[in-house]
N, CA, C and O atoms as a Tinker XYZ file with bonds, in Angstrom:
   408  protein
     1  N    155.238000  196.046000  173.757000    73     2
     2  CA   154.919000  194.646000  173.615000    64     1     3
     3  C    155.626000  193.878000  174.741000    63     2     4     5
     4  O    156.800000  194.235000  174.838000    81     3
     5  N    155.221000  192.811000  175.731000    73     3     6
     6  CA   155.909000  192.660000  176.133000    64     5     7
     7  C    156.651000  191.561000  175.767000    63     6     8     9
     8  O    156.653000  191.108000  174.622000    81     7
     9  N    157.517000  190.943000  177.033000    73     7    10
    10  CA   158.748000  190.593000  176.184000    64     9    11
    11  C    158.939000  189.169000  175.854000    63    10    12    13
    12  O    159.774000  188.601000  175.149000    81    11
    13  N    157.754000  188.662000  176.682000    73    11    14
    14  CA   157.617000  187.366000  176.291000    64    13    15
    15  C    156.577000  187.130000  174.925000    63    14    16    17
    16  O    156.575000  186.021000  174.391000    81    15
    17  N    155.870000  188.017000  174.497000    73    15    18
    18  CA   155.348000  187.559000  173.703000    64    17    19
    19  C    156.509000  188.090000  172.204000    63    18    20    21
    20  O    156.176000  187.905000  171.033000    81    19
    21  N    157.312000  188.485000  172.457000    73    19    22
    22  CA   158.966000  189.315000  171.509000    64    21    23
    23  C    159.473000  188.137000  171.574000    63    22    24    25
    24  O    159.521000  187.392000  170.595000    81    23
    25  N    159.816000  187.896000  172.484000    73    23    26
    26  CA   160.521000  185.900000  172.459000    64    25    27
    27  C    160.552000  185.282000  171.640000    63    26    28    29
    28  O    161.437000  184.955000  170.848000    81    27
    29  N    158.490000  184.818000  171.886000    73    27    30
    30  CA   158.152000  183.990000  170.692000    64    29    31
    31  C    158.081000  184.551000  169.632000    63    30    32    33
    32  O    158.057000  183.700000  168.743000    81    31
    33  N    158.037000  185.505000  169.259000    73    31    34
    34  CA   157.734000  186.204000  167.624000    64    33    35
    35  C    159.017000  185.831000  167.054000    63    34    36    37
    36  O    159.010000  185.334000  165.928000    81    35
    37  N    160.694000  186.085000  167.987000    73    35    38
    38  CA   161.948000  185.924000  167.665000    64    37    39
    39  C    161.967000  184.499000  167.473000    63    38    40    41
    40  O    162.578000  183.953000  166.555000    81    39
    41  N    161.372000  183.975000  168.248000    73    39    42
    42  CA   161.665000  182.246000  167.960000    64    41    43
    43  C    160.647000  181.628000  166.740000    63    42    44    45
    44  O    160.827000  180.570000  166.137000    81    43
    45  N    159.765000  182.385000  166.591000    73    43    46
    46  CA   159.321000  181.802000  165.218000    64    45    47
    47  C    159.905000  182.171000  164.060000    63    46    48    49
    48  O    160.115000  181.400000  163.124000    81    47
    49  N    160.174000  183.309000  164.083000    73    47    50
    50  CA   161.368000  183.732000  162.941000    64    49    51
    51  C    162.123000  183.338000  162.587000    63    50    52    53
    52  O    162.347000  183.349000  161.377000    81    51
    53  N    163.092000  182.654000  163.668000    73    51    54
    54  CA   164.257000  181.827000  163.750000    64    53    55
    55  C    163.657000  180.764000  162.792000    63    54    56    57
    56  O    164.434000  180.234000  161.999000    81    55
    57  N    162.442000  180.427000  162.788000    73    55    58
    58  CA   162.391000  178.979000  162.462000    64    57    59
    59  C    161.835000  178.902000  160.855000    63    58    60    61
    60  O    161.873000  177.890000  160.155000    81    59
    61  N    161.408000  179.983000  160.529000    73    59    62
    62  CA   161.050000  180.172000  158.951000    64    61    63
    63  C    161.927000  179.957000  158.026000    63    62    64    65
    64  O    161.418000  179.919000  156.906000    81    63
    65  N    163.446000  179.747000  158.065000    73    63    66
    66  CA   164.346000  178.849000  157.175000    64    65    67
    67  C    164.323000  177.091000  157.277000    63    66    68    69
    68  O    164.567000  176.413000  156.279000    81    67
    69  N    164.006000  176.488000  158.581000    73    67    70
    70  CA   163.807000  175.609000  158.723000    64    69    71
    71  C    162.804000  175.142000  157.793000    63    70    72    73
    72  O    162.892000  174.239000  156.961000    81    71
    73  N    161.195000  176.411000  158.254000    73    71    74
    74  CA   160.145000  175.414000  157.475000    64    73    75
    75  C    160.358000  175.858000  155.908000    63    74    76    77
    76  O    159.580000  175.285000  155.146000    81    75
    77  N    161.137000  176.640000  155.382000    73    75    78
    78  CA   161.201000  176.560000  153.784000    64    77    79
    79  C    161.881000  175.506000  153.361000    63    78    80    81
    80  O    161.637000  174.960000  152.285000    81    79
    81  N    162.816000  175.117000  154.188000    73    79    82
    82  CA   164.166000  174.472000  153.411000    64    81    83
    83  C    163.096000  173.240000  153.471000    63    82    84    85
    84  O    162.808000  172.896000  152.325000    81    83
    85  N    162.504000  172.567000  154.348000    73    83    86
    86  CA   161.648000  171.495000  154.274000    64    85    87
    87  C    160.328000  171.281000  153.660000    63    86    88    89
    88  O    159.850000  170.228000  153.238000    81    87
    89  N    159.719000  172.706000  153.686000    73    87    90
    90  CA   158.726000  172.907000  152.205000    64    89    91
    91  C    159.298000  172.644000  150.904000    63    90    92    93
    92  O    158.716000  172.068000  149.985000    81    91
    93  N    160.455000  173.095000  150.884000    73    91    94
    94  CA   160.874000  173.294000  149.154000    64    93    95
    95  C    161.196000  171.568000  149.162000    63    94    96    97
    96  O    161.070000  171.339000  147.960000    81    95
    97  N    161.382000  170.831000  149.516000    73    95    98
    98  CA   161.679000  169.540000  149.698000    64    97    99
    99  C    160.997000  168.991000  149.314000    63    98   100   101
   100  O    161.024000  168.372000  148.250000    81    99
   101  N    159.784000  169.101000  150.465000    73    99   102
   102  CA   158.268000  168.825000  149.814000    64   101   103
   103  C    157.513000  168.811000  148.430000    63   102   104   105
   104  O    156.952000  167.903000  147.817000    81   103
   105  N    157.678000  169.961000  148.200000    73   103   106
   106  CA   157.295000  170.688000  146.994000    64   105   107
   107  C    157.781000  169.765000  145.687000    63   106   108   109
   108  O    157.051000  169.459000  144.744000    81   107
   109  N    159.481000  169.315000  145.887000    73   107   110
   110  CA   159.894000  168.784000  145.039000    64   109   111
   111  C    159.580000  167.056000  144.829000    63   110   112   113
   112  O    159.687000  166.364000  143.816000    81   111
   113  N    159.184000  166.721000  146.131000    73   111   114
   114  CA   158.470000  165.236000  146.102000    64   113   115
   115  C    157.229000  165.325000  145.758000    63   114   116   117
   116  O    156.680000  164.241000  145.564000    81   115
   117  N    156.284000  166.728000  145.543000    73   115   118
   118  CA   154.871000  166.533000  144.817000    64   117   119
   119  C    155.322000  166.460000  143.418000    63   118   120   121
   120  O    155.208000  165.341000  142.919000    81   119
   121  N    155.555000  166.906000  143.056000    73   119   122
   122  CA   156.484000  167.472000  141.933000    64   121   123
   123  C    156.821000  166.569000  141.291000    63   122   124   125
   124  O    156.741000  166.834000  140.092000    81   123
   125  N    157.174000  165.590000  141.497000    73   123   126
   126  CA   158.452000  164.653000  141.212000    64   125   127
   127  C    156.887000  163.176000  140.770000    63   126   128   129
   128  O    156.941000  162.326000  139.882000    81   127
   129  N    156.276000  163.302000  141.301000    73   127   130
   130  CA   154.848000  162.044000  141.367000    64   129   131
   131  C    154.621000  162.339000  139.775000    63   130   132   133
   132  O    154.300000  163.402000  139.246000    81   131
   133  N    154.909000  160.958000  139.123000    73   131   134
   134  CA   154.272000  160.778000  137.948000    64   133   135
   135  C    152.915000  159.701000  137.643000    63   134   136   137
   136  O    152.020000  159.503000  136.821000    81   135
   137  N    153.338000  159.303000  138.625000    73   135   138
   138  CA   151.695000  158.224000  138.764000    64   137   139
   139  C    150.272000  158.594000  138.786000    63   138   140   141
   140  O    149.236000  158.241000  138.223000    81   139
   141  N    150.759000  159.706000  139.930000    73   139   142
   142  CA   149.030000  160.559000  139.982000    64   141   143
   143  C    148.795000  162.248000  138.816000    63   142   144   145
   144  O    149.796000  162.732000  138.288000    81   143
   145  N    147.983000  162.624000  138.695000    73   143   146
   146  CA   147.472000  163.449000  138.212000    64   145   147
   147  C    147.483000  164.728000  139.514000    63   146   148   149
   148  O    147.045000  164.653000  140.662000    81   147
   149  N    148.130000  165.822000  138.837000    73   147   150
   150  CA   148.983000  166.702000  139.998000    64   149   151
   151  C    147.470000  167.607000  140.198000    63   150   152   153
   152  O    146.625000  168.017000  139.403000    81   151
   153  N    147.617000  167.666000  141.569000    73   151   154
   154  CA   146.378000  168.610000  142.289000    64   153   155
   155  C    147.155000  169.391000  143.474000    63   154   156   157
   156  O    148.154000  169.245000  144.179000    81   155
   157  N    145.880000  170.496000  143.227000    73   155   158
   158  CA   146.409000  171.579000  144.061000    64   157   159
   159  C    146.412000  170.942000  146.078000    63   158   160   161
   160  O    146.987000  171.206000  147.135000    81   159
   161  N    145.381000  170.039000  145.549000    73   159   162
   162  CA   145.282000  170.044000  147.618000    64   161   163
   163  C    146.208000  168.879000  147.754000    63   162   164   165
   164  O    146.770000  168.895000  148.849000    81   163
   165  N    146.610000  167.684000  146.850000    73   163   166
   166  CA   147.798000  167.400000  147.556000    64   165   167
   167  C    149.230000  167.709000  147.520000    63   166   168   169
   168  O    150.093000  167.101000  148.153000    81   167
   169  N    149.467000  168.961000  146.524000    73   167   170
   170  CA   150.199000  169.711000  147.057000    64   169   171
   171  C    150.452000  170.447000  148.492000    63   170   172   173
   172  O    151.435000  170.460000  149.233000    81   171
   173  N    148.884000  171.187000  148.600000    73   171   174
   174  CA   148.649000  171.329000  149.737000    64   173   175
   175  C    149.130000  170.724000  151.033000    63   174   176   177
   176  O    149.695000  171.284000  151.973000    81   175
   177  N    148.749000  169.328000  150.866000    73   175   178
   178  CA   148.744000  168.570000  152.177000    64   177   179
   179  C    150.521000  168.100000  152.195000    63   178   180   181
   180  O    151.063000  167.937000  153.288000    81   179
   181  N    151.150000  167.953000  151.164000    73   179   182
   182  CA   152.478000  167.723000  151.647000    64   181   183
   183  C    153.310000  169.179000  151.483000    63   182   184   185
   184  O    154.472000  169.115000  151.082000    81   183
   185  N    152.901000  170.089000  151.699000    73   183   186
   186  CA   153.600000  171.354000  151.979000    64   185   187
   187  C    153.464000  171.163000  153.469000    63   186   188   189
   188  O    154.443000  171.424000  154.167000    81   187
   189  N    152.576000  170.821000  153.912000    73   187   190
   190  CA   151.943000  170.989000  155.547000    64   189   191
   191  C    152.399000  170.015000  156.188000    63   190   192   193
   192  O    152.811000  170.184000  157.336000    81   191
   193  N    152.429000  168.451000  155.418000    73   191   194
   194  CA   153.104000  167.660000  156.156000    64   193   195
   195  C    154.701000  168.253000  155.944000    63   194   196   197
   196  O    155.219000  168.474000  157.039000    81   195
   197  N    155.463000  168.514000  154.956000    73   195   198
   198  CA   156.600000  168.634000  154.829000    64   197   199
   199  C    157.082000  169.465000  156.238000    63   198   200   201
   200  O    157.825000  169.021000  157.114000    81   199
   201  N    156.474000  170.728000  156.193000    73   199   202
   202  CA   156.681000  171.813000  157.404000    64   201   203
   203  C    156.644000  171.242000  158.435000    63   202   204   205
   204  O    157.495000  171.638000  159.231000    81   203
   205  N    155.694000  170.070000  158.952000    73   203   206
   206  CA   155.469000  169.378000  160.592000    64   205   207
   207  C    157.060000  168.852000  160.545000    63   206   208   209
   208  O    157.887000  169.112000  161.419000    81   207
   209  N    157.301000  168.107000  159.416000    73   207   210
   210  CA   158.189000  166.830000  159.682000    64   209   211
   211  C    159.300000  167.536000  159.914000    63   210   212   213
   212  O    160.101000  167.226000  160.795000    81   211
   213  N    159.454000  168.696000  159.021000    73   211   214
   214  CA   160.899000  169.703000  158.995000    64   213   215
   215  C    161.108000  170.263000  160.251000    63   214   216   217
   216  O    162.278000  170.413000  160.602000    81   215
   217  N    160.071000  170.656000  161.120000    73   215   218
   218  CA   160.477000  170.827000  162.273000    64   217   219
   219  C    160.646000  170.212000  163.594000    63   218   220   221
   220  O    161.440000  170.548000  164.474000    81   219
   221  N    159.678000  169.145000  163.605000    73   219   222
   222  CA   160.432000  167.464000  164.032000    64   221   223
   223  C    161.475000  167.434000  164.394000    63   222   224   225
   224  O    161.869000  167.366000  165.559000    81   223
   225  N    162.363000  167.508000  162.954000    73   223   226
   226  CA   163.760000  166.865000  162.862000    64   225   227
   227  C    164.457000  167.953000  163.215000    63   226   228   229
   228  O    165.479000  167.700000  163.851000    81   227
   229  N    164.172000  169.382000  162.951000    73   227   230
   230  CA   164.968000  170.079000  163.305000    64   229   231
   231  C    165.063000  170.073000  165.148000    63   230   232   233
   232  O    166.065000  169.928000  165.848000    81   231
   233  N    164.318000  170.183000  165.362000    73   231   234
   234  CA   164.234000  169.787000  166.824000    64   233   235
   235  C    164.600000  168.740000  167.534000    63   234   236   237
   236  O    164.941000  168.728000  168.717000    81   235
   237  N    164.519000  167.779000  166.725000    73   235   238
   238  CA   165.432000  166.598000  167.225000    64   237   239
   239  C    167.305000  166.893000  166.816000    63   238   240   241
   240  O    168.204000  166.704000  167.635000    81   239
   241  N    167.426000  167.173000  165.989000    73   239   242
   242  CA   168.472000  167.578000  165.416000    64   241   243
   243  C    169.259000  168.154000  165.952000    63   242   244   245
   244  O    170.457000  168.034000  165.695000    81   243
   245  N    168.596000  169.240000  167.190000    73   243   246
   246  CA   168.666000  170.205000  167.902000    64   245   247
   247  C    170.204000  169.755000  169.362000    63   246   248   249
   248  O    170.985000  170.525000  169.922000    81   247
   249  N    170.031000  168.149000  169.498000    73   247   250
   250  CA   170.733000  167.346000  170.684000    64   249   251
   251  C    171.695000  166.995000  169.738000    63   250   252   253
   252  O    172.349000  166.011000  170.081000    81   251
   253  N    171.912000  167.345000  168.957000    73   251   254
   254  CA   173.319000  166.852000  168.064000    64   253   255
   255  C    174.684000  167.771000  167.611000    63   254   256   257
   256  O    174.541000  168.914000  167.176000    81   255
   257  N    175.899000  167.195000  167.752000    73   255   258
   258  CA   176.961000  168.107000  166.832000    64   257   259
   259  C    177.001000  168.164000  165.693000    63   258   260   261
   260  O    178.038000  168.593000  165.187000    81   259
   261  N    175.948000  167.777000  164.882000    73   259   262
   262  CA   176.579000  167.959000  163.288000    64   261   263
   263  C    176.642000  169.284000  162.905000    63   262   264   265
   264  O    176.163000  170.312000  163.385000    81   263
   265  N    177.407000  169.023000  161.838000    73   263   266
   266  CA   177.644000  170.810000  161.320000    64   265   267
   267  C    176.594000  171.333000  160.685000    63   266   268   269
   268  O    175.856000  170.455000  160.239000    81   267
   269  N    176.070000  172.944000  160.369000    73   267   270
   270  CA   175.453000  173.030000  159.884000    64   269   271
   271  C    175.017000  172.522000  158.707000    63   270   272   273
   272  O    173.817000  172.487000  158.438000    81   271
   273  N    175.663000  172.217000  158.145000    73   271   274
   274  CA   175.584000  172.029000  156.863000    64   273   275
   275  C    174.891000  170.938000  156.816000    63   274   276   277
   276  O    173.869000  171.108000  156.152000    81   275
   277  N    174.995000  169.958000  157.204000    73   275   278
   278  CA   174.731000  168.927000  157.292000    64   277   279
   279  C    173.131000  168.630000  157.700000    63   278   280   281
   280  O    172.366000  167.805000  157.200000    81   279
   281  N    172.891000  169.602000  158.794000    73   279   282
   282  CA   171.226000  169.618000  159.519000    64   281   283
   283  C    170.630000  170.251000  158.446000    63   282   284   285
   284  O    169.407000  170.108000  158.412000    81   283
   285  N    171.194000  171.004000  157.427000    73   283   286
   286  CA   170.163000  171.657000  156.613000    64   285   287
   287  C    170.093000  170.293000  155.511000    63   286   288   289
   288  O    168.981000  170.024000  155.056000    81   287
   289  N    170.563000  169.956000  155.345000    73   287   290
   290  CA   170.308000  168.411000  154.406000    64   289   291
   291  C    169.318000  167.573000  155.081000    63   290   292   293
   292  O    168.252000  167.501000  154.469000    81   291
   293  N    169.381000  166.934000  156.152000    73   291   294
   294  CA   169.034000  166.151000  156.377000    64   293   295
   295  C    167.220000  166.910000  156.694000    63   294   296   297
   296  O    166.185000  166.294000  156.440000    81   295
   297  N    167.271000  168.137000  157.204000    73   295   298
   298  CA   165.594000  168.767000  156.914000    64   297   299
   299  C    164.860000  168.921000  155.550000    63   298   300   301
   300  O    163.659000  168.851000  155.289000    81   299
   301  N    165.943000  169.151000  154.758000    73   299   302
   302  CA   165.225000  169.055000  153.029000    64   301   303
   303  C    165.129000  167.796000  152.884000    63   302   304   305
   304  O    164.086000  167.474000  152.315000    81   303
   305  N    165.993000  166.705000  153.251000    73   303   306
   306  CA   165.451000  165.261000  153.022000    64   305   307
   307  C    164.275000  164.615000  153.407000    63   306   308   309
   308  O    163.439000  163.907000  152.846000    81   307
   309  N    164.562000  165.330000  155.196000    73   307   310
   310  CA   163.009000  165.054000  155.636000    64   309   311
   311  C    161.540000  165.469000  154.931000    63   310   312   313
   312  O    160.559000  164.757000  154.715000    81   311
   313  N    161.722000  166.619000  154.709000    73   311   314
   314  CA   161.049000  167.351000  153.508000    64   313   315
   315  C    160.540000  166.322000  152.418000    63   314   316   317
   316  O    159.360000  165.972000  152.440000    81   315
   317  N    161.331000  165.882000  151.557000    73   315   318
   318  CA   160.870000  165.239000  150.648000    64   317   319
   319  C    160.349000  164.181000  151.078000    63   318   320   321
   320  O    159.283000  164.008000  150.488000    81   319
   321  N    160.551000  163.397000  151.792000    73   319   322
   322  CA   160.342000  162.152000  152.157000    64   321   323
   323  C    159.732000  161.909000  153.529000    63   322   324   325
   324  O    159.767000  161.016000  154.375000    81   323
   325  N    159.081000  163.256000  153.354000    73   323   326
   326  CA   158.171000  163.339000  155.197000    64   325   327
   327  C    156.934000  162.488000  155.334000    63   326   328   329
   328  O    156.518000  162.289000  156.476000    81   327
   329  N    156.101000  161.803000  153.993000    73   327   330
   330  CA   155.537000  160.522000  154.605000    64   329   331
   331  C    155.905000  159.351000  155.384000    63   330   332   333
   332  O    155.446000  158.731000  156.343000    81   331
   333  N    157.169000  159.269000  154.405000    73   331   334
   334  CA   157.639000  158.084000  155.103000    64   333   335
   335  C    158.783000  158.391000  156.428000    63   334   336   337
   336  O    159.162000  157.409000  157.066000    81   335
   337  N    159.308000  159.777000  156.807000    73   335   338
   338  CA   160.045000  160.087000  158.064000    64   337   339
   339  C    158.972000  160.378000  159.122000    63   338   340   341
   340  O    159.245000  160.296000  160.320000    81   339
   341  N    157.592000  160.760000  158.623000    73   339   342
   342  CA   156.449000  160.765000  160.059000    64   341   343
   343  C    156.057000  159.267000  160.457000    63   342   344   345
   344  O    155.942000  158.809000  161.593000    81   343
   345  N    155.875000  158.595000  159.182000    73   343   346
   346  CA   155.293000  156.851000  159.957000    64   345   347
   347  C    156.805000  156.686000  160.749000    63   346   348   349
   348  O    156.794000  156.398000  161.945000    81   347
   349  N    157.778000  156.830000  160.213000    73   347   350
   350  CA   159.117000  155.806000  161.277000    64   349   351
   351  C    159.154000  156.696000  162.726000    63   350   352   353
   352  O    159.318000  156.296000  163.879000    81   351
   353  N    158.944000  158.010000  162.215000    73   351   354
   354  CA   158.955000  158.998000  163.852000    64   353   355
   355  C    157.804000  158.671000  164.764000    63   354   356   357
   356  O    157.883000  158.940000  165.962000    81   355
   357  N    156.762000  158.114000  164.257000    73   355   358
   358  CA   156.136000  157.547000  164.980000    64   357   359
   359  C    155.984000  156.071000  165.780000    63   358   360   361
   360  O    155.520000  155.758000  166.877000    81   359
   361  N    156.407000  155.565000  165.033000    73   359   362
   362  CA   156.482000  153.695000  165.331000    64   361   363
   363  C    157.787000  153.929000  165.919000    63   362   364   365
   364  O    157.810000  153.070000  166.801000    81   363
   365  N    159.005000  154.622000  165.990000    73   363   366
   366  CA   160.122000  154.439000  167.247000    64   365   367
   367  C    159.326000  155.167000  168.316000    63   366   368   369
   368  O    159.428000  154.680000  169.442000    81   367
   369  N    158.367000  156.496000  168.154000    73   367   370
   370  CA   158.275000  157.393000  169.598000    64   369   371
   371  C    157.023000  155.889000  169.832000    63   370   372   373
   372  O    157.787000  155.248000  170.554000    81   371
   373  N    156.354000  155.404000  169.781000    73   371   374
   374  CA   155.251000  154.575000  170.370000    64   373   375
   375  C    155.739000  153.429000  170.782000    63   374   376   377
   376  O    155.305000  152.842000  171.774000    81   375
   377  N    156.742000  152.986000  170.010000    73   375   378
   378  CA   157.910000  152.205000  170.700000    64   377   379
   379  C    158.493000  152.473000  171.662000    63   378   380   381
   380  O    158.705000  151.473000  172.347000    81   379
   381  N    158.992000  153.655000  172.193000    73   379   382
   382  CA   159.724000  153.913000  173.267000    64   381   383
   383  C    158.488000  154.196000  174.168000    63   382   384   385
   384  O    158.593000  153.509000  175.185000    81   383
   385  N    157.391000  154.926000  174.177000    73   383   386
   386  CA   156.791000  155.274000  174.900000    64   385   387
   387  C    156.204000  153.806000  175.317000    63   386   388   389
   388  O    155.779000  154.017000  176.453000    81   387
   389  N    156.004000  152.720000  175.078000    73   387   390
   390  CA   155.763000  151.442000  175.354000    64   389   391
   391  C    156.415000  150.845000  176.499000    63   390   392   393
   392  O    155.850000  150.417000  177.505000    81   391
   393  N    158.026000  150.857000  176.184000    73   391   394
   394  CA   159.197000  150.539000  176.665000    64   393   395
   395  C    158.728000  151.312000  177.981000    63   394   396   397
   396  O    158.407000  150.697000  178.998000    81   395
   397  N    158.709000  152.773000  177.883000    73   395   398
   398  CA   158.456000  153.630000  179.012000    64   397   399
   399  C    157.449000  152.935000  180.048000    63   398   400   401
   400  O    157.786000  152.876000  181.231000    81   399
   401  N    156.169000  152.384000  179.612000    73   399   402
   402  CA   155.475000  152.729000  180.432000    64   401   403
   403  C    155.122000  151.215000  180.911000    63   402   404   405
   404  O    154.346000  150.921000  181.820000    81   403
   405  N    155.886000  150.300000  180.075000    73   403   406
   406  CA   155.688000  148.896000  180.764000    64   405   407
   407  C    156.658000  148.638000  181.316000    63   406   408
   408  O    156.751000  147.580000  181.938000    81   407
């Protein structure tokens, strides 16, 4: 195999605690909805958003000293609360990219 495509297989691996710890997050904010009537596809859809947002942050997370401990919190938080951490990750990056380009 060669070795770049070993790389990425290693670097996605690496990252399959990331996207659980931010699925299970997820999972627990479908979970947690007493207003709506629980369905399988929007479970679905915030397992999937949960996973985008979890790795987002982990990646942003990535330019920082906090301790571990700490980055694994703040990805299960993202997790739960990855509707509302994708609208703000977006309205600062379109914000800056604004700033950028005017």
């Amino acid at each position: 195999m060669p070795d770049c495509i070993r790389e990425c297989i290693d670097a996605a691996i690496k990252l399959v605690p990331v996207i659980l710890l931010s699925v299970l997050g997820g999972v627990v904010s479908q979970l947690q909805r007493k207003k709506e009537e629980f369905s399988w596809w929007w479970l679905l859809v915030g397992i999937i958003t949960a996973a985008f947002v979890g790795l987002i942050v982990h990646f942003l997370l990535q330019t920082t000293a906090f301790p571990d401990g700490l980055k694994s919190a703040v990805i299960a938080i993202s997790g739960y609360a990855s509707r509302d951490v994708l609208i703000l990750l977006k309205e600062k990056f379109l914000n800056r990219l604004k700033k950028e380009i005017l």
